[in-house]
C-alpha positions in Angstrom: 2.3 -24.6 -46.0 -0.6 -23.6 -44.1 -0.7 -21.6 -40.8 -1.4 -23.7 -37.7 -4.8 -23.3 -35.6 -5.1 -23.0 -32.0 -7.0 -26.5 -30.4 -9.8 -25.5 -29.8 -10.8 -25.9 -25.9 -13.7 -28.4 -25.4 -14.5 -28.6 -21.9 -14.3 -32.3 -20.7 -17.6 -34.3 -19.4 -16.3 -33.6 -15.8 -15.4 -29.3 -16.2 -18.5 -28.9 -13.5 -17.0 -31.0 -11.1 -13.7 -29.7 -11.4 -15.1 -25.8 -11.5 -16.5 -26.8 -8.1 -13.6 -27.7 -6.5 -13.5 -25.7 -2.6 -11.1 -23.3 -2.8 -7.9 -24.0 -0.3 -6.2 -20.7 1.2 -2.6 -20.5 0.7 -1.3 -19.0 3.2 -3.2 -19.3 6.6 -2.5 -17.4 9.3 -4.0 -18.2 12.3 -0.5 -18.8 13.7 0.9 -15.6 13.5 0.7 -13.3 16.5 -2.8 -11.5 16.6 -3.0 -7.9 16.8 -3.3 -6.5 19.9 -5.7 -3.9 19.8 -6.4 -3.3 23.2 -2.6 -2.3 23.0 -2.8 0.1 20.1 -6.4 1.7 21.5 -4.3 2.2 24.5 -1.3 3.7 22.4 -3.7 6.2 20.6 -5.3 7.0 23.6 -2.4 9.5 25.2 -0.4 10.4 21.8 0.8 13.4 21.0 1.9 14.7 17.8 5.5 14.7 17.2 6.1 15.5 13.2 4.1 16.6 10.4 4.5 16.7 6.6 2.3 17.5 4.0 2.7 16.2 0.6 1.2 18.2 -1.9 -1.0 17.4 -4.9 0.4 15.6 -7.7 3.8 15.5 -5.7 5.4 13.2 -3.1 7.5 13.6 0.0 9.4 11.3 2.2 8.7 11.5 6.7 10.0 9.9 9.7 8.9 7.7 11.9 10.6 5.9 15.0 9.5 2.4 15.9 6.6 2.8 17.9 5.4 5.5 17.1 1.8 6.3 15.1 1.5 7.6 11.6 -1.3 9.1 10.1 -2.5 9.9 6.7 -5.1 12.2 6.4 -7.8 14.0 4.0 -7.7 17.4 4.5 -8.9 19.2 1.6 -11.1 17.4 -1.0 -11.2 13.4 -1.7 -7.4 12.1 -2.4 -5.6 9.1 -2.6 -2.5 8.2 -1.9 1.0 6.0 -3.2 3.1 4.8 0.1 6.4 2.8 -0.2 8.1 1.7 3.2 11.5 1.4 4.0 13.7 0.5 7.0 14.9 3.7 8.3 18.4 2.6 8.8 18.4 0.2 5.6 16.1 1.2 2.2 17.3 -2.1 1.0 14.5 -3.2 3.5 10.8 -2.2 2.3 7.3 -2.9 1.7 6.7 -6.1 0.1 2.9 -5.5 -1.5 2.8 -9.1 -3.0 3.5 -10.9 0.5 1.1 -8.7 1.8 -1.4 -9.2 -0.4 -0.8 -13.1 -0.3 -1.1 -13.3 3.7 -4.0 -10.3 4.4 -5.9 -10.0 0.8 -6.4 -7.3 -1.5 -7.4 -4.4 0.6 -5.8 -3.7 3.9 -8.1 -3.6 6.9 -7.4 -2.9 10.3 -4.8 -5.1 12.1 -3.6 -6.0 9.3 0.1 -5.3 8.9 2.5 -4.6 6.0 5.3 -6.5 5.5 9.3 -6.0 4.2 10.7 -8.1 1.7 13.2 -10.8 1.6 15.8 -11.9 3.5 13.7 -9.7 6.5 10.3 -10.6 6.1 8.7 -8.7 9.1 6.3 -6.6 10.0 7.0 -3.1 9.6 3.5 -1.4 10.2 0.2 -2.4 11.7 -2.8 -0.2 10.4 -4.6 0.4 13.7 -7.4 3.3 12.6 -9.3 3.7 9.2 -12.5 5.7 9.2 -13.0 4.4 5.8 -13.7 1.0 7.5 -17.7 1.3 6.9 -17.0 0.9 3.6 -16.3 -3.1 2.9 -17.4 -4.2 -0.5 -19.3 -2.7 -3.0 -21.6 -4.1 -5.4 -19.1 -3.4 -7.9 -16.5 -5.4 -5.9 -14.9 -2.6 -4.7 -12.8 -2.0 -1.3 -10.2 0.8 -0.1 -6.3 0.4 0.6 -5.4 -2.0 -2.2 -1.9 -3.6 -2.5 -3.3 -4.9 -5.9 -2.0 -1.9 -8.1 1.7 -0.8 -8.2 1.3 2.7 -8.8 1.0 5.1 -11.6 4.4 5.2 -13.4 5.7 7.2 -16.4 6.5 4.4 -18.4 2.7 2.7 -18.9 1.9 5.9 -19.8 4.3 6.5 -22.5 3.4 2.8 -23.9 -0.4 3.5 -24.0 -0.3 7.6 -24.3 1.4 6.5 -28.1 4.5 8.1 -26.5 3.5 11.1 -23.7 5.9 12.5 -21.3 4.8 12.7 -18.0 6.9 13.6 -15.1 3.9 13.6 -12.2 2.9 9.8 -12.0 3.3 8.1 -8.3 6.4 6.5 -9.8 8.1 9.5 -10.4 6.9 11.8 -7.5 8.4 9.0 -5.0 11.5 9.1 -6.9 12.0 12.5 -6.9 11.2 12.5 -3.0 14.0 9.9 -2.3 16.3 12.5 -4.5 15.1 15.3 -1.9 16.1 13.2 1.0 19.2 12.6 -0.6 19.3 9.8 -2.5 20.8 9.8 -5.8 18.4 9.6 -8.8 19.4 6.1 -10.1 19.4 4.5 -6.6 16.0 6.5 -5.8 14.0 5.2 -9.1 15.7 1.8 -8.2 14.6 1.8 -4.5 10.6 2.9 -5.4 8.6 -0.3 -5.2 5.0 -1.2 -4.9 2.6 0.6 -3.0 0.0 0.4 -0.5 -2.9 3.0 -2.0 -4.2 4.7 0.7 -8.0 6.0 0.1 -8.1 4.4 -3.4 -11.3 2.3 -4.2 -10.1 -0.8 -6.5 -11.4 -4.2 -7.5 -11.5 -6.7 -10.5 -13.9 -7.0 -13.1 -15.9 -10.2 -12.9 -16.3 -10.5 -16.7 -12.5 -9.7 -17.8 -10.8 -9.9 -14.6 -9.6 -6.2 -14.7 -8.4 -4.2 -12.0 -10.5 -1.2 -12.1 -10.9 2.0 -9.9 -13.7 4.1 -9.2 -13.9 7.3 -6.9 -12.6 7.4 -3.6 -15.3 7.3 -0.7 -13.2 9.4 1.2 -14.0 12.7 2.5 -12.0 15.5 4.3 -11.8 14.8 8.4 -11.2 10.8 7.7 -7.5 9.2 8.3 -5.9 5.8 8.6 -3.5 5.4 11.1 -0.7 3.1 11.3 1.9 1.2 14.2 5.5 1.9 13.2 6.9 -2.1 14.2 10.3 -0.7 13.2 12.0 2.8 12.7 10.6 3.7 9.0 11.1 5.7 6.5 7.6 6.8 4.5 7.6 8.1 1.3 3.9 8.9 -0.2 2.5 10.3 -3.4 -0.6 12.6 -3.6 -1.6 10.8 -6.9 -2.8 12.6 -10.0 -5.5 10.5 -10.4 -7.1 12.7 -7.6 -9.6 10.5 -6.0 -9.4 8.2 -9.4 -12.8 8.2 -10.2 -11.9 8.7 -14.1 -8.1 8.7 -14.6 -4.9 9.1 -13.2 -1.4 9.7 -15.2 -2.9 13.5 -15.9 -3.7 16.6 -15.2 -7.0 16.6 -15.2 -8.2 14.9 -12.4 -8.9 17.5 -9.4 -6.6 17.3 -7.1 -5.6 17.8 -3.5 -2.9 17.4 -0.7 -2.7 14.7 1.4 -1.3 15.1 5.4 1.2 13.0 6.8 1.4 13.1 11.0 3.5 11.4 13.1 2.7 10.7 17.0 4.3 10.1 19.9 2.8 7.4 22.6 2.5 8.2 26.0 5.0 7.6 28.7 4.7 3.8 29.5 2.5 3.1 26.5 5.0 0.6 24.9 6.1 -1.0 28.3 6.6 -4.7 27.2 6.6 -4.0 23.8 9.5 -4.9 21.8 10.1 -4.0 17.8 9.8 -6.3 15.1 12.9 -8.8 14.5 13.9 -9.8 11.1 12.6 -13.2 10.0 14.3 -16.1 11.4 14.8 -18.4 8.8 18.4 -19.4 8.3 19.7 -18.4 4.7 21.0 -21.3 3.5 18.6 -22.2 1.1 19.9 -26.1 1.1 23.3 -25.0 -0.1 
């Protein structure tokens, strides 16, 4: 019995015509609120700091940050990028949805853009406000900073394309152990990690194979992106082993360096009107 062939994929008289179809966007947003950032240049003007961590290389660690308030993540030492999860302070089962993100803002975060949580909340829970990476745009290569494209370095890609390698320091694992540290158990932790925002890293797609690819960071020591905390949060971010991932990550070869987390208190009257996020309104019932 012979082996069956693949068809074999003639293009049709009309594939022009249909390649040139206008794109449509799926998910428009002119009717969501705009960013106010009158409000949040106002906010930044009188802060003060109120917390600081700092995350060291090829390790993660977990902050605080009450609803609004600023957060900043900062290069401090040598070019670094960085793994952050969100969650609701008061619920983890609340955090940073990356896809829904990524759908409504694109594949790098600019500023005023916001991240959102996941389902059944749906809300904003940050607004990045500050990035002195912002000069950057797009490369020729395609490439832009912050991506919600990639979902982080994890131990268990690297086992399947290492041909079986161990390797406890991947973004994956350095957030787990941080949710350990903060007292989470280590099965509830791993489950809890989730897609990240990578702050600093410089990503794109191929235009031949469609492949995300990374190339080194344009970030320097002094530059920061700051965010708007919509709700009370709980950050958890990754100094990646990838180092500024301008030849690998999942290794330790890659030079790398700390990252800076600090958190900053408004001025007295900064957030009059202001009022934090709600959950998403939509009633639950699903047609049932």
């Amino acid at each position: 019995m012979s082996e069956p062939t693949a068809p074999i994929a003639r293009p049709p008289e009309d594939a022009q015509t249909r390649r040139a179809i206008a794109p449509v966007i799926c998910y428009p947003v002119e009717s969501l609120p705009k960013p106010d950032m009158a409000f949040f240049a106002r906010v930044r003007a009188g802060m003060t700091r109120f917390s600081q961590t700092v995350v060291p290389a090829r390790e993660g660690r977990t902050f605080l940050v009450p609803a609004g308030h600023v957060f900043r993540i900062s290069c401090t030492q040598g070019p670094q990028v960085g793994d952050l999860n969100l969650f609701n302070a008061e619920n983890p089962e609340e955090r940073f949805y990356s896809g829904k993100t990524r759908a409504l803002h694109g594949t790098h975060l600019r500023t005023g853009d916001r991240m959102w949580s996941g389902f059944p909340y749906l809300r904003p829970m940050a607004t990045m406000i500050a990035d002195t990476l912002a000069w950057y745009g797009t490369d020729a290569h395609g490439g832009r900073v912050h991506d919600v494209i990639g979902t982080r370095c994890d131990p268990y890609t690297h086992h399947l394309l290492s041909g079986g390698g161990q390797y406890h320091q991947c973004c994956h694992s350095n957030l787990t152990r941080a949710l350990v540290d903060r007292g989470f158990d280590k099965a509830a932790a791993e489950g809890l990690v989730h897609d990240v925002l990578n702050v600093f890293m410089c990503t794109g797609f191929t235009a031949d194979t469609g492949q995300y690819f990374m190339k080194a960071s344009p970030v320097r020591p002094g530059d920061y992106v700051d965010f708007f905390a919509e709700i009370d949060l709980m950050g958890a971010l990754s100094a990646c082993p990838g180092g500024d991932c301008s030849t690998t990550h999942s290794s330790d070869e890659a030079q790398c360096h700390p990252l800076l987390v600090e958190v900053f208190e408004p001025a007295e009257g900064a957030l009059q009107g202001w009022q934090a996020a709600p959950v998403n309104g939509y009633d639950g019932s699903h047609g049932l």
